[in-house]
N, C-alpha and C positions, 0 to 999 in steps of 0.2 A: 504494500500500500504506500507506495514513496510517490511523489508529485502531487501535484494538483488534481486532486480526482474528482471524476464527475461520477456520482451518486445515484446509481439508477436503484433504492431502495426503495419502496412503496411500501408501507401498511396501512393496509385496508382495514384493521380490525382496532387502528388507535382509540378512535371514539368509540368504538364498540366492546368495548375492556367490561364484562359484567362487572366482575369486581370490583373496580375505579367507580364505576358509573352507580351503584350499588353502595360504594362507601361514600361517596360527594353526596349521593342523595338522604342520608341519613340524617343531616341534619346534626341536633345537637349531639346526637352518639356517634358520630364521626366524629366531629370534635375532641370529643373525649381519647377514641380508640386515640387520635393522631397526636393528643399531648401526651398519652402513656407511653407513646414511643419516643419522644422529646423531639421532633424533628421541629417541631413549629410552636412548642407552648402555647398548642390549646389555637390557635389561629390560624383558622382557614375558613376556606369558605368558597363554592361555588358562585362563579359570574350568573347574573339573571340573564338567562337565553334566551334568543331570539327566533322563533319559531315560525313567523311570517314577518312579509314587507311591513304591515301595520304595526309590526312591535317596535320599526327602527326610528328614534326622535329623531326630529326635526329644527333644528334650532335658527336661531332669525342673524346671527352672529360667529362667526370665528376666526380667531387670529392666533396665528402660529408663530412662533418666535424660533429662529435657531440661535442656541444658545451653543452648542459647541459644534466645529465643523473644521475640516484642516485650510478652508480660505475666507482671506478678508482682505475688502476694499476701502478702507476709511472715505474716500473719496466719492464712493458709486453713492448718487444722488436720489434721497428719497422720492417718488412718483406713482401716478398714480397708473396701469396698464387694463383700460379701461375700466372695469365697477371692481378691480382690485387695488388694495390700497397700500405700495409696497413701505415702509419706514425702514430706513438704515441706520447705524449706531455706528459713530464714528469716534470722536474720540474723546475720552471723558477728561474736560474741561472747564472749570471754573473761575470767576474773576478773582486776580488777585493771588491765586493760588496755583502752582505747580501739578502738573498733574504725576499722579504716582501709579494706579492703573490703565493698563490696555487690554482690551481685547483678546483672550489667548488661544490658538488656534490648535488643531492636533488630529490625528489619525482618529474619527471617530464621532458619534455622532449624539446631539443630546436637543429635546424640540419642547418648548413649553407652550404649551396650548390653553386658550381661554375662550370657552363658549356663551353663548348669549341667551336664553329662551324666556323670552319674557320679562320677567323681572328678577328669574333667576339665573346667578352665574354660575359656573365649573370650572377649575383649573386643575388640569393634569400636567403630570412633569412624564416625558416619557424618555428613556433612556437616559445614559449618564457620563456617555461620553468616555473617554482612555484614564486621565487621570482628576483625582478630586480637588486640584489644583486650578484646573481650566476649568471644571466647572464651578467651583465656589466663586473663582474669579468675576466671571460672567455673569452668572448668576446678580451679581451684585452690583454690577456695569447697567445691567436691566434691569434694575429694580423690582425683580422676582420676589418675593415673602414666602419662603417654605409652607408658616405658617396657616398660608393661605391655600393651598396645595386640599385638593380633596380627592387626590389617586396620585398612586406612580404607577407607571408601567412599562414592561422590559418589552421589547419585539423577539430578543433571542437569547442564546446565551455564550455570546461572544467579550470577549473584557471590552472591547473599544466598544461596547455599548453599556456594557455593565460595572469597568473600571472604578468610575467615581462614586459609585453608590455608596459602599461603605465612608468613605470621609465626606461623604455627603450628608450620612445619619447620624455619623459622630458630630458635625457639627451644628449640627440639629436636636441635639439631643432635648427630652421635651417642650419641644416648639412644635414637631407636626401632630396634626389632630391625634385623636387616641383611635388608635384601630385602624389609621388610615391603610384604603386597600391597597395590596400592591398587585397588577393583576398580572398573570403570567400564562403562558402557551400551553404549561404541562410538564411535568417535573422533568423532562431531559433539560429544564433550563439548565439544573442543579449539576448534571454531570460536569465532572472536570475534564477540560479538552486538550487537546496537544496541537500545535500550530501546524499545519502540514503544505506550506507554500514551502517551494524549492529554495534550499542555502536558509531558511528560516525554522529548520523544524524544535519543536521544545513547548514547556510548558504554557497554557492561554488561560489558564487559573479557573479558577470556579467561583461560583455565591457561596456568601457566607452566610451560612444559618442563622450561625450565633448571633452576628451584628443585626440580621433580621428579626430576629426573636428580642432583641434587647432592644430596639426601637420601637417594638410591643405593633409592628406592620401587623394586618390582617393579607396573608396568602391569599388571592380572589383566582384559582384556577380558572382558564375562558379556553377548553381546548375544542369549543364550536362558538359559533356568532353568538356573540353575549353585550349586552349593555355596558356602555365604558362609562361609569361617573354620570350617570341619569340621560347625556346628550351626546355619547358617541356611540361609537358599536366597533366591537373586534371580530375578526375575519376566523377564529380559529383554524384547524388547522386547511390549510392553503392547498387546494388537489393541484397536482400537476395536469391541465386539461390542453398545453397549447406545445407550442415548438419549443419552448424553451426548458434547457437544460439544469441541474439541480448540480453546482461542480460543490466539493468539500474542499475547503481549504483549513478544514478542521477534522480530528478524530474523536471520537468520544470514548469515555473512560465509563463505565459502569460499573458502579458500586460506590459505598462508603469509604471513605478511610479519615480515621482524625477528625471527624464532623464536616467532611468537606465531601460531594461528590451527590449523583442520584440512586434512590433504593430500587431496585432492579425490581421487585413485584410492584411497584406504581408506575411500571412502565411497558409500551407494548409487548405481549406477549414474546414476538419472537426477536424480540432485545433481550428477554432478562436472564437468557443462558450464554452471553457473549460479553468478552473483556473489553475489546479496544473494538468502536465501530465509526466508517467514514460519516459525516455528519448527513442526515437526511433532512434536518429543519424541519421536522415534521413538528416542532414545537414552535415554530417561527410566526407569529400574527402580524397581519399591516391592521391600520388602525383606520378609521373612515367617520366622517360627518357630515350630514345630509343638511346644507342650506339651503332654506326654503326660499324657491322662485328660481334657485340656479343650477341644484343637485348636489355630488357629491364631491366630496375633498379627502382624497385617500393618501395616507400616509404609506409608506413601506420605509422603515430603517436602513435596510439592506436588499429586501427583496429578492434572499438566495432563490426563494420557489419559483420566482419570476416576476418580474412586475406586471405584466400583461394577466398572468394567472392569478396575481393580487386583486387587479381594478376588477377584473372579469367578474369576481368571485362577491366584490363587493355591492358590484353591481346587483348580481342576482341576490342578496341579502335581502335589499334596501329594493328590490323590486323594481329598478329603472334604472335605461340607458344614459341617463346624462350625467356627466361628470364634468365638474366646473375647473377641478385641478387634482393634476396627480405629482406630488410631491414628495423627495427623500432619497434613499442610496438606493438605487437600482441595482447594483453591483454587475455592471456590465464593464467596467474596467478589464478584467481578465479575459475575454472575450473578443472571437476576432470580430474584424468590421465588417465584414459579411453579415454577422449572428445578430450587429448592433444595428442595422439597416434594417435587417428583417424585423427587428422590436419598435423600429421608428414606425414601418411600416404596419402595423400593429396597433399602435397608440393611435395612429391616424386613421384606421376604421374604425376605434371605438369615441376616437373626436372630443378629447377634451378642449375646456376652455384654453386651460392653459397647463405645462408641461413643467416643473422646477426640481430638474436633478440636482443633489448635494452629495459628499461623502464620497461613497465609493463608483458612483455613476461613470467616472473618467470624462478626461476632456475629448477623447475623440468623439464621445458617445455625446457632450455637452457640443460638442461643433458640427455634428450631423444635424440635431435638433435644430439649432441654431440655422443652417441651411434651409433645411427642409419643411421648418414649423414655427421662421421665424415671427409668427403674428401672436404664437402663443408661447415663446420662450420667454420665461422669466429667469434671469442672472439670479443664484443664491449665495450670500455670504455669510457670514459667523455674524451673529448680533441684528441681522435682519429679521423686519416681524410682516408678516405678511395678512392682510383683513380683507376675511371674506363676506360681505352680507347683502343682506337678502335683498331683492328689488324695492326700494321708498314706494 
């Protein structure tokens, strides 16, 4: 298993796990069973599922922040590309006064989101970017309040999305709500993985329990379409239904050791009798929010499943073809330019408003777009906030 391998693993039987499915639904005696085994101290807890188009909210409002991302423009001028409202964060400065932070950039990806509906709001933090450095950093260039935070949630379980998290909770420590969920794809978050890109291979770490357990998070498993924080919705897990390929540039590690790693019975069936497995992302979610009057706004972190099988998938949730923007790491970087043509040509039958690769997307794949979709390319940089809402 050396290279960059592409993934042709499929389980059909993830969400069909009786036992999983069986203990999630028990309720408070789940809970119970799952702090006798100390894995979560008593907190977990099932996403509310979405079972038709009519369970997926609607909200009038949403604006996306990237908060960690490996580019920044200080310069790129906030504007507006028609009924979207882009704002850039350039450099924090004051009268009188020296400036002492910047902006800090990095392999990896972290997006603070804040929805609208009515008179009620939502703010999720979703991902955490490589280090808790660059995200505290930012974080605080933006004027984010943890505080105020009513989810986190992971796309995968990769470090340059998961990195920051822990010195994220330590410095946090009693300021995020009590219980606050954290929602996640399905315990292979938890596996520890080993880097498997060529001249790079070695340890990619794993979640910490313990720092979750001691931040007193509520686990909110979502390993089908489930409600994000009352006004989003998560994609569970992502079928491979188009041309696009599933490469691992990760291995997974199954089992415990030292309180680190995933428990092999809470995981598909024909994982839980194998050591070292290439990563299938079957735990990978993109995230999505339906603005009303203009449709959908799909996130993907990475988009190992593919991004095309993300929006697709989201589409059929939410019950409708339109998509206002598809947003985040495509992770089409590794990929030849044939494979990245074919995914432009792709996006452009399912017709979004507008198109805003970040992270691992790559510039060849940002200057196809660019050619071929420049009406709806939007440039993304570190500290830009992007506002989506609904028609006046």
């Amino acid at each position: 298993m050396n290279g960059y391998l592409d993934s042709n693993i499929d389980r059909d039987n993830y969400l069909g796990d009786r036992k999983r499915r069986r203990l999630l639904r028990a309720g408070a005696g789940s809970l119970a069973a799952l702090a006798a085994g100390g894995l979560f101290g008593g907190r977990i807890a099932e996403a509310k599922p979405i079972d038709s188009p009519s369970a997926v909210p609607v909200v009038d409002r949403l604006a996306v922040r990237v908060v960690t991302d490996s580019y920044h423009h200080a310069f790129e001028p906030s504007r507006a590309f028609g009924p979207v409202q882009v704002q850039r964060l350039g450099f924090a400065v004051a009268p009188r006064t020296p400036p002492r932070r910047t902006l800090q950039n990095e392999w990896g990806l972290s997006l603070h989101v804040e929805s609208t509906r009515g008179t009620e709001t939502r703010q999720v933090l979703i991902d955490f970017g490589y280090t808790p450095e660059a995200l505290l950093n930012n974080l605080l260039l933006a004027g984010i309040d943890a505080a105020r935070l009513d989810a986190l949630a992971l796309s995968h379980g990769h470090f340059d999305h998961f990195g920051g998290l822990v010195g994220f909770l330590e410095a946090n420590r009693g300021r995020l709500k009590s219980g606050l969920p954290f929602y996640l794809g399905g315990e292979e978050c938890f596996c520890t993985r080993e880097l498997n890109v060529p001249g790079e291979a070695g340890s990619f770490g794993a979640l910490d329990r313990q720092a979750i357990r001691d931040a007193g998070l509520t686990v909110t498993f979502a390993e089908r379409p489930s409600v994000l924080a009352d006004h989003g919705f998560t994609s569970g897990v992502i079928p491979r239904a188009s041309f696009e390929r599933v490469l691992s540039p990760t291995r997974m590690n199954v089992g415990i050791s030292n309180g680190l790693g995933c428990a092999p019975e809470r995981l598909p069936e024909a994982k839980r009798s194998v050591t070292l497995i290439p990563d299938d992302f079957e735990h990978e979610q993109a995230f999505a929010y339906h603005v009303r009057g203009r449709g959908l706004v799909v996130m993907t972190s990475c988009g190992h499943r593919g991004i095309v099988n993300s929006v697709r998938l989201a589409m059929k949730i939410a019950g409708t073809d339109r998509v206002h923007a598809v947003l985040g790491g495509f992770h089409l970087a590794p990929h030849s330019v044939d494979y990245q043509k074919q995914t432009v040509a792709e996006l452009k039958a399912i017709n979004p408003d507008f198109v805003i690769p970040m992270h691992c997307s790559g510039e060849t794949f940002i200057s196809i777009v660019q050619a071929e979709m420049p009406e709806k390319f939007i440039r993304s940089s570190t500290g830009t906030r992007f506002i989506f809402s609904a028609p006046a």
